[in-house]
C-alpha positions in Angstrom: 41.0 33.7 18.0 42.4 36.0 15.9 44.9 36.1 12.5 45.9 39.7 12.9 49.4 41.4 13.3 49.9 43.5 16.5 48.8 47.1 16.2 47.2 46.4 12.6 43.2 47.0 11.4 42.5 43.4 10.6 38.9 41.4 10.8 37.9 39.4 14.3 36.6 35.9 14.4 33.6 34.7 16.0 32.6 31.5 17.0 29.9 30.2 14.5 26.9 28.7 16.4 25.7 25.1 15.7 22.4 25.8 13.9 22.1 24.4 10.4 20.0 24.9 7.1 20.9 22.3 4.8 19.4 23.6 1.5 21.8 26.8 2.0 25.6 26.5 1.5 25.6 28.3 4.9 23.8 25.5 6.3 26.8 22.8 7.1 27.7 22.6 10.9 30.8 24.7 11.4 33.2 24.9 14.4 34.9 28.0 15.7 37.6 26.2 16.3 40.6 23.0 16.3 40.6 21.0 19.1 44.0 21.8 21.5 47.3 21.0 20.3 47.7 17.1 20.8 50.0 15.7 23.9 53.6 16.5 22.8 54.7 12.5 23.4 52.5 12.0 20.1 54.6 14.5 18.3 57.9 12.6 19.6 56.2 9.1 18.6 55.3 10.7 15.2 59.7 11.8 15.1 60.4 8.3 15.9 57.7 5.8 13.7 58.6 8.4 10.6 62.4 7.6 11.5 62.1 4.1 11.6 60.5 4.0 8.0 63.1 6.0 6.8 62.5 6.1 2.8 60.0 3.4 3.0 57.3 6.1 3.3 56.4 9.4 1.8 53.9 11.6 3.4 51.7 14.0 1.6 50.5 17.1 3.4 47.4 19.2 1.7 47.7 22.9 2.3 44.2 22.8 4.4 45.8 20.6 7.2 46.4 21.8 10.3 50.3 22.5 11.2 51.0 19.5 13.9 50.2 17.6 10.7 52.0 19.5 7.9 55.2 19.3 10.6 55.6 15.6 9.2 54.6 16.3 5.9 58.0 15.4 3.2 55.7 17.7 0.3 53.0 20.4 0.7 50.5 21.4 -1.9 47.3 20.6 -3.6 45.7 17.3 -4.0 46.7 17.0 -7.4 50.1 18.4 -7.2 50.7 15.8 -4.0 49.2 13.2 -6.4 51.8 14.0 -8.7 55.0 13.8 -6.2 53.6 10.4 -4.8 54.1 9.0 -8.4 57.6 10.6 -8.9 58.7 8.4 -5.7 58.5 5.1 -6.8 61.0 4.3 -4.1 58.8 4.6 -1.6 56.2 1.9 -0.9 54.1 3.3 1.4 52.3 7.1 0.8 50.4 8.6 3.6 48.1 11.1 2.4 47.4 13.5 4.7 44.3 15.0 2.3 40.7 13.7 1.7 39.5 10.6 0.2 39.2 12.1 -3.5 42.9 13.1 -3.5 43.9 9.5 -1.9 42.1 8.1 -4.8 44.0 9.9 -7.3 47.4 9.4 -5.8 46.2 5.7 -6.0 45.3 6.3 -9.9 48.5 8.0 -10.4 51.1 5.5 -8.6 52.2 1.7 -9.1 51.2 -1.2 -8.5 53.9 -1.6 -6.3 53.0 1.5 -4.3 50.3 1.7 -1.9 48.2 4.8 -0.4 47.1 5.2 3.4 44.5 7.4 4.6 45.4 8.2 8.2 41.1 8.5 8.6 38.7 7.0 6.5 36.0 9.1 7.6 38.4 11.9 5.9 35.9 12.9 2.8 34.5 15.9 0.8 31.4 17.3 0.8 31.8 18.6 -2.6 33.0 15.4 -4.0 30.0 13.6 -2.1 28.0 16.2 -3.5 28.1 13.9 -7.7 27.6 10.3 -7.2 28.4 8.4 -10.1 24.1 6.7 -10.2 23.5 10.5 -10.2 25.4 11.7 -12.8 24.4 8.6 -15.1 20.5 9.4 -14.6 21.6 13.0 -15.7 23.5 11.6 -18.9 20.1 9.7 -19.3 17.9 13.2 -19.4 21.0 14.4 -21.2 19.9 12.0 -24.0 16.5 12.3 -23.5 16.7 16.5 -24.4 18.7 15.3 -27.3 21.6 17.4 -25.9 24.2 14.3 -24.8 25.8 14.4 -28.6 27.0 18.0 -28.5 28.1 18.1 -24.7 31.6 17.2 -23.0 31.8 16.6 -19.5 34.6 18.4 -17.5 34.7 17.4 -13.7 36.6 19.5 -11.3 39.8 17.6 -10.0 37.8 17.3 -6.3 35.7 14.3 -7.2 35.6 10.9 -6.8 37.7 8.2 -8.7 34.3 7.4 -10.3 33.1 10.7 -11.7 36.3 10.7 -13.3 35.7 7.5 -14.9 32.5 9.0 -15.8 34.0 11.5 -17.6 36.5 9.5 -19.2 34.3 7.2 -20.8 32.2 9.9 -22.3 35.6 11.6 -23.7 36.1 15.1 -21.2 38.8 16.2 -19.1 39.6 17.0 -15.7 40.3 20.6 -14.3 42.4 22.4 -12.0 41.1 26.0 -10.4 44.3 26.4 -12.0 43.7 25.4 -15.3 39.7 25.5 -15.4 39.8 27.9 -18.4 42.2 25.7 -20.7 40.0 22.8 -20.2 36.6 24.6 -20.7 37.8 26.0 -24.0 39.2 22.7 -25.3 35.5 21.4 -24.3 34.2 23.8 -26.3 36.1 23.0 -29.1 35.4 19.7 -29.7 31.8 20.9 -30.6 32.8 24.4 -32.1 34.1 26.5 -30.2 32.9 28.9 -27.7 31.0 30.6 -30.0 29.4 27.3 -30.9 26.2 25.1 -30.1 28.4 22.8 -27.8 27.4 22.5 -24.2 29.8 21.7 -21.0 28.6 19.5 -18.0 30.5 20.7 -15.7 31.2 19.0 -12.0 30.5 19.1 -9.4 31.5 22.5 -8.2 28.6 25.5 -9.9 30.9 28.3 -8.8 34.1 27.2 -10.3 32.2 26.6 -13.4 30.4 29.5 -13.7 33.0 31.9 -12.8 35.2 30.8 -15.1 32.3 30.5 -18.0 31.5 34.0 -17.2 34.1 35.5 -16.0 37.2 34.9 -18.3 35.6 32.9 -21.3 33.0 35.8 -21.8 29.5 33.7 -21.4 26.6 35.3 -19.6 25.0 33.9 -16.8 22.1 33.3 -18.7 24.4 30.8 -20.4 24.5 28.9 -17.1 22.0 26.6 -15.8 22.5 24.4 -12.7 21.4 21.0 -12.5 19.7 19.7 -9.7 19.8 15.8 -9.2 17.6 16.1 -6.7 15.5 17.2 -8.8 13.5 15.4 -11.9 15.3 16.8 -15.1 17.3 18.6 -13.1 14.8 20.8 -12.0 15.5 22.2 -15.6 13.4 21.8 -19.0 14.5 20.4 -22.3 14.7 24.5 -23.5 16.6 25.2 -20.5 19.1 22.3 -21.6 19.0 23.1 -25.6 19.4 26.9 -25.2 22.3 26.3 -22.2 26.3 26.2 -22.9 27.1 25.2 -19.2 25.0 22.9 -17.1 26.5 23.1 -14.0 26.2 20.2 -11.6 24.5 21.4 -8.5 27.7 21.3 -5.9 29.8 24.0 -3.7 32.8 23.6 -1.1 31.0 24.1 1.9 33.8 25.7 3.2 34.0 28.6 -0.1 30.5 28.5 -0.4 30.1 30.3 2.8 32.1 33.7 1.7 29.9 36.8 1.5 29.5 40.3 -0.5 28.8 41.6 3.1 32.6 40.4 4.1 33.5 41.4 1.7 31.9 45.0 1.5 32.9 44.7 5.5 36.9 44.4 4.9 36.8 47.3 2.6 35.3 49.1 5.3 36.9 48.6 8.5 40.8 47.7 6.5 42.2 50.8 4.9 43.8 50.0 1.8 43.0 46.2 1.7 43.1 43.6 -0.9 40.6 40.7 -1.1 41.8 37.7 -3.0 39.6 34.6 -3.0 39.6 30.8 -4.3 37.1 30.7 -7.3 35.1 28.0 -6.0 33.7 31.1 -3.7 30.3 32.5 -5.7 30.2 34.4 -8.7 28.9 37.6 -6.4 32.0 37.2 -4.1 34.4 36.8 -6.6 33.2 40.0 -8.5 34.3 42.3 -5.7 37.5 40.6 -5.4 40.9 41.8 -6.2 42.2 38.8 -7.0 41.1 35.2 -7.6 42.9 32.2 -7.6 43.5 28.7 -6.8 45.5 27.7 -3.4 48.8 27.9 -4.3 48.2 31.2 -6.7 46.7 32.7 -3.3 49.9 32.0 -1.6 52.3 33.1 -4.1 50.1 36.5 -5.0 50.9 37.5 -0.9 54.6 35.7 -0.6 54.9 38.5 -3.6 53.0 41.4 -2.2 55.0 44.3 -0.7 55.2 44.4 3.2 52.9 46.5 5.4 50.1 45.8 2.3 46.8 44.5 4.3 44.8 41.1 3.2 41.9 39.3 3.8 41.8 35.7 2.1 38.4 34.0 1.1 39.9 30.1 1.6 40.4 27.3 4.4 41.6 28.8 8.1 44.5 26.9 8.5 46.1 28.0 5.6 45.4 31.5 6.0 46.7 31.6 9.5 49.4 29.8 8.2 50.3 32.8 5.7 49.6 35.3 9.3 52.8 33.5 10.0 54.4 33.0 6.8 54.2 36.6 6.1 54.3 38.5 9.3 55.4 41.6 7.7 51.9 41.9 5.7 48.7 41.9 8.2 46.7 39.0 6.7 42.7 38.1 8.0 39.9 35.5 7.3 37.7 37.1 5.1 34.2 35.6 6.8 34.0 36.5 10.5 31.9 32.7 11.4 34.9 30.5 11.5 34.7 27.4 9.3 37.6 25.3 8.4 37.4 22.3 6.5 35.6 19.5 9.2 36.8 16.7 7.2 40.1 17.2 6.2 41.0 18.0 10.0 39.7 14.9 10.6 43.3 13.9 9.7 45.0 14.8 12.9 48.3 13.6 14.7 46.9 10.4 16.4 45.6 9.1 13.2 49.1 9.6 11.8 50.8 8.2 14.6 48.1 5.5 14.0 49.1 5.0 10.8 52.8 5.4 10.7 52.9 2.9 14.1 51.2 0.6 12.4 53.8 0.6 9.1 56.7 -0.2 11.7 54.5 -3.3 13.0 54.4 -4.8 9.6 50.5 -3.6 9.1 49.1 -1.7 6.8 46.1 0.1 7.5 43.5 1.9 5.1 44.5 1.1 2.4 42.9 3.0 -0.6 42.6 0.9 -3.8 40.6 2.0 -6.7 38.7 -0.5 -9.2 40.9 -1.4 -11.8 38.3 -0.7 -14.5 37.0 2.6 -12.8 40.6 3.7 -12.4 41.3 3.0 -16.3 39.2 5.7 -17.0 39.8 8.1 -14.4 43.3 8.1 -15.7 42.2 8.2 -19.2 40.4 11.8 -18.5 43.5 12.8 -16.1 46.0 12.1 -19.3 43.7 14.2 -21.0 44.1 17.0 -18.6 47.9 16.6 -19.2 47.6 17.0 -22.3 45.9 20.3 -22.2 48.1 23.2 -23.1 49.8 25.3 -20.3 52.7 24.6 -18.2 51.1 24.0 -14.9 48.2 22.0 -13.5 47.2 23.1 -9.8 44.5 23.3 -7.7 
C-alpha cells in the first residue's frame, strides 16, 4: 500500500502489528488496512434506496470516511461544518451522518424537532470523546472547588465531545472550539478572568495537544503553564499548587489516530523527501507540531495543498483516507502519510456501505433505524455553549 506518485521520493507503508500498550497513545490496535471494496450490487442498491428518497434525506459525509462512502455523501467536511448544513436543510427529514457518534449528536443539537439523525452504526464512536465522561469531569469540577481554583476558571471543550461535556461546559458558562478557531475561544476564556496575562485558568477538553499547542504555541504561554489532568488519577494526579500556579489544565485525552505522529517521521520525511513540506492536524503533540511546516485543522490541510504549486512534495500528519484522497485529488503534487504504521480511524470506518445501505433500505420501508436523540435538558446546554462559540469573533468555525 502506497500514496505515492509514479517515479516520485515519497514514504512507504507498513502494516502495523496487533500488539498494544494502552497507557501510550501508540498503544490502540491499528490495522494496516480497509477491508476490500464492498460487492458492487451494494453500491447499485445504495444508487437506488438514495433515489427513492429523493429530498427526503440528506447525507453527511466526514472527510475521514472511506470513498465507497463519501460517493453518496450530498456534503463533505468536518463534523461541525456537516452539523451546520444538516440544520440549513430543514426540508429534509431524514440526515444520515456518515461521522461518529459526537458529530451525530451535534447535528441532533443543531436541527429540528421535525428532523431526525441516523447513524448508519452505532458502534461508530470516538476514542477521544470517550476519553471525558461527564461523572469524570464533575469529580474534577469537585477538586476544582476543592483547590479553590473553580471561580477563576472557564471550561472550553474541543468540538469532538459528547452532547454531555458540552452541557457541562455550558452550565459552567465556556465555549466550544474548533482546531480552527481554538485560539479565538482560549483568549475569550481568558478574558473573562483577565486576560491572558491574568490569574484566570482554562479547563480545557478533552484533547491535551490541541490545548497545549495552541496555549503555547500562538497565545505565548510556556509549557510550564500547562498541567494535564489525569481522571484516573486522585486530584488529577496533580496538587492544589499545581492547579493554583496553572493557566491550562488540560484534560488527559488525545486522537488516537494524531496521537500516534512522531519527531522520528518526521525527522524521516525530511530525510529521504528532498524538498518536502510537513503539515499536520494540531491535535498531533506539541513535539510533532514544532517541526512542522504547517499546522492546521482538516479542511485548512486540504486547502494549504489544493493551493501549493505542482511538483511541491508532502507528507500529511492526519487520517489515511483523506490523505490518499488528496494523492488523488492532487496528482500533480506527490503527497505521503507522514507515520509509516498505518492507522486510520477504526471507528469512523465502522461506517461502511452496508450500514448505509442498511440505513437508507430501511428509510424506503417506512423504518427508521438509529435514531440519535439527545436529552432535552442536556442538549439545552450543549447548544447554549455552541451559541457561545458562534458568537466568538472570526468568520469561520471548522474543525
Amino acid at each position: 500500500m502506497d500514496t505515492r506518485s509514479p517515479g516520485r521520493p515519497s514514504l512507504p507503508l507498513l502494516v502495523l502489528g496487533a500488539g498494544r500498550d494502552l497507557h501510550t497513545e501508540r498503544g490502540v490496535e491499528c490495522p494496516g488496512d480497509l477491508p476490500a471494496p464492498s460487492d458492487p450490487d451494494l453500491v447499485a442498491r445504495a444508487t437506488a434506496a438514495k433515489a427513492a428518497l429523493g429530498d427526503q434525506v440528506f447525507v453527511l459525509g466526514h472527510h475521514y470516511q472511506r470513498d465507497e462512502v463519501i460517493a453518496f455523501a450530498d456534503v463533505t467536511g468536518d463534523s461541525f461544518k456537516l452539523a451546520q448544513q444538516a440544520a440549513a436543510r430543514p426540508e429534509a427529514p431524514w440526515i444520515v451522518f456518515c461521522g461518529v457518534h459526537f458529530m451525530a449528536e451535534s447535528a441532533d443539537i443543531l436541527t429540528s424537532p421535525d428532523q431526525t439523525v441516523i447513524l448508519p452504526d452505532l458502534a461508530a464512536g470516538c476514542s477521544m470523546a470517550d476519553m471525558a465522561t461527564a461523572a469524570q469531569v464533575e469529580d474534577c469540577w469537585d477538586d476544582l472547588i476543592d483547590a479553590g481554583v473553580a471561580e477563576a476558571t472557564i471550561p472550553v471543550s474541543y468540538m469532538n465531545s459528547s452532547a454531555a461535556i458540552k452541557a457541562f461546559t455550558g452550565r459552567h458558562g465556556g465555549t466550544i472550539c474548533t482546531s480552527s478557531n481554538a485560539r479565538t475561544a482560549l483568549e475569550w476564556a481568558f478574558a473573562q478572568t483577565g486576560g491572558v496575562e491574568g490569574s484566570g485558568k482554562i479547563l480545557f477538553l478533552p484533547d491535551q495537544h490541541l490545548g497545549r499547542n495552541t496555549a503555547v504555541r500562538e497565545l505565548g504561554l510556556s509549557l510550564d503553564d500547562c498541567v494535564v489532568y489525569d481522571p484516573h488519577r486522585p486530584m488529577g494526579g496533580l496538587t492544589r499548587d499545581q492547579l493554583k500556579n496553572a493557566r491550562m489544565i488540560l484534560w488527559r485525552g488525545h486522537c488516537s489516530v494524531h496521537g500516534r505522529f512522531t519527531t522520528e517521521a518526521v525527522q524521516a520525511a525530511r530525510r529521504d523527501i528532498p524538498g518536502v513540506k510537513v503539515i499536520v492536524h494540531p491535535e498531533c503533540r506539541y513535539e510533532v507540531c514544532e517541526l512542522a511546516d504547517h499546522i492546521g485543522s482538516t479542511e485548512q490541510i486540504i486547502k494549504t495543498v489544493a493551493a501549493a504549486p505542482a511538483g511541491t512534495s508532502w507528507v500529511v500528519g492526519t487520517e489515511l483516507n483523506l490523505v490518499k484522497r488528496l494523492a488523488t485529488m492532487f496528482p500533480e503534487q506527490s503527497i505521503s502519510f507522514l507515520e509509516k504504521n498505518v492507522c486510520y480511524c477504526s471507528t469512523m470506518n465502522r461506517i461502511d456501505l452496508p450500514h448505509l445501505v442498511w440505513a437508507l433500505e430501511s428509510l424506503v420501508e417506512g423504518r427508521v433505524v438509529n435514531p440519535i436523540h439527545v436529552d432535552p435538558e442536556v442538549a439545552h446546554w450543549a447548544r447554549v455553549a455552541l451559541d457561545q462559540m458562534l458568537a466568538l469573533p472570526g468568520p469561520t468555525h471548522k474543525d
